[in-house]
C-alpha positions as CSV (number, residue, x, y, z in Angstrom):
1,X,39.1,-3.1,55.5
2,X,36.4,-4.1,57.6
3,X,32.7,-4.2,56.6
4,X,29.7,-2.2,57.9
5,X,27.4,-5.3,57.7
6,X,27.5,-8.4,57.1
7,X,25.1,-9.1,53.9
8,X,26.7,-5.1,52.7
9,X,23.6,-3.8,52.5
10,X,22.7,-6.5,49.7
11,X,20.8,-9.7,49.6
12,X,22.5,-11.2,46.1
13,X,24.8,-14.0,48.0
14,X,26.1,-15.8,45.0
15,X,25.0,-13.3,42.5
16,X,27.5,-12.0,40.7
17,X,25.5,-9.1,39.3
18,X,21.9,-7.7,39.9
19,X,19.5,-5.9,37.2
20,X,18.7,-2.5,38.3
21,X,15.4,-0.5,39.3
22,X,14.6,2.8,39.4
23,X,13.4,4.7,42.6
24,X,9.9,5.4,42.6
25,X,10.9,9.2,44.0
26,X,14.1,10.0,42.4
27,X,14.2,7.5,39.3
28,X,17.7,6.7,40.8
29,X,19.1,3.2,39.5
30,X,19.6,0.8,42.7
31,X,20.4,-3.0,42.8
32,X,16.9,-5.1,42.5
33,X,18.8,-7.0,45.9
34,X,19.5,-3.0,47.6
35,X,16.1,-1.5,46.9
36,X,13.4,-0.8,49.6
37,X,10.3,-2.0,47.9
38,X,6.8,-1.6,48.9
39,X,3.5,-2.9,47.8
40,X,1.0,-0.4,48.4
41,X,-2.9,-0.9,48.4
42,X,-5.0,1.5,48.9
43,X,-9.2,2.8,47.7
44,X,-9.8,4.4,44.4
45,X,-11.1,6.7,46.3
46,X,-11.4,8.0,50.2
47,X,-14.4,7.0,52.5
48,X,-16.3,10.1,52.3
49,X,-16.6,9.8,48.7
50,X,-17.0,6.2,48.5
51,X,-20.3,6.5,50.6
52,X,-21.5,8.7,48.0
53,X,-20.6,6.6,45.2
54,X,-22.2,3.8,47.2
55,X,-25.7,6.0,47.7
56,X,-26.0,7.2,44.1
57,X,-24.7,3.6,42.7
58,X,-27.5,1.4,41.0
59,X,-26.2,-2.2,42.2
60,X,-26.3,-3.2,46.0
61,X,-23.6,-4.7,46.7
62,X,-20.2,-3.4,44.3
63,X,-17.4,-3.0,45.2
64,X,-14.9,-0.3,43.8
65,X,-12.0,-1.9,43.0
66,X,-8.5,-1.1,44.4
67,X,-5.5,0.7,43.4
68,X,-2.2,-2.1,43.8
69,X,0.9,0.4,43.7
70,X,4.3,-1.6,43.9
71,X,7.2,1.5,45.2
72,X,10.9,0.7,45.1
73,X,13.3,3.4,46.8
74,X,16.7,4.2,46.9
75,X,18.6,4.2,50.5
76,X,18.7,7.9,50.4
77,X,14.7,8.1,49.5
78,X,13.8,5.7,52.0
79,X,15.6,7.4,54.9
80,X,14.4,10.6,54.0
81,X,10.5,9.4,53.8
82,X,11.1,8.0,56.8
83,X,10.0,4.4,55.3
84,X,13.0,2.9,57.1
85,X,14.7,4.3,60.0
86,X,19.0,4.2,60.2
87,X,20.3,1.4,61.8
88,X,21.2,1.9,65.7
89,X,24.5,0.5,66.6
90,X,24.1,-1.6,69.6
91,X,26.8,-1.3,72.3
């Protein structure tokens, strides 16, 4: 039977198994080699309300620290959020 890709959608050449991860969206188990994972940083909190804090804070210069969010997804999770697109088959 021929294959769709060539790695199968996996990255585990050589590995005979893979621990599992859950998706950060459905809590669906998918290969740690499979999963779409993304490290998300982002501000404690928005700019509007960061100026405020920074206004009313005592210190001059702090900083607020930031939030470090790692997301693994499922195929089906990914697709849908539109994190990665389907692959176009190129004629």
């Amino acid at each position: 039977m021929p294959s769709k890709r060539r790695n199968n959608g996996r990255s585990k050449h050589g590995r005979g198994h893979v621990k599992p991860l859950r998706c950060s969206n459905c809590s669906r188990c998918v290969p740690k080699d499979k999963a779409i994972k993304r490290f998300n940083v982002r501000n404690i909190v928005d700019a509007s309300s960061q100026r405020d804090l920074k206004e009313a804070s005592v210190y001059a210069t702090y900083n607020l620290p930031k939030l470090y969010i790692k997301q693994v997804y499922c195929i089906a999770c990914a697709i849908h959020a539109r994190i990665v697109r389907k692959a176009l088959l190129e004629r």
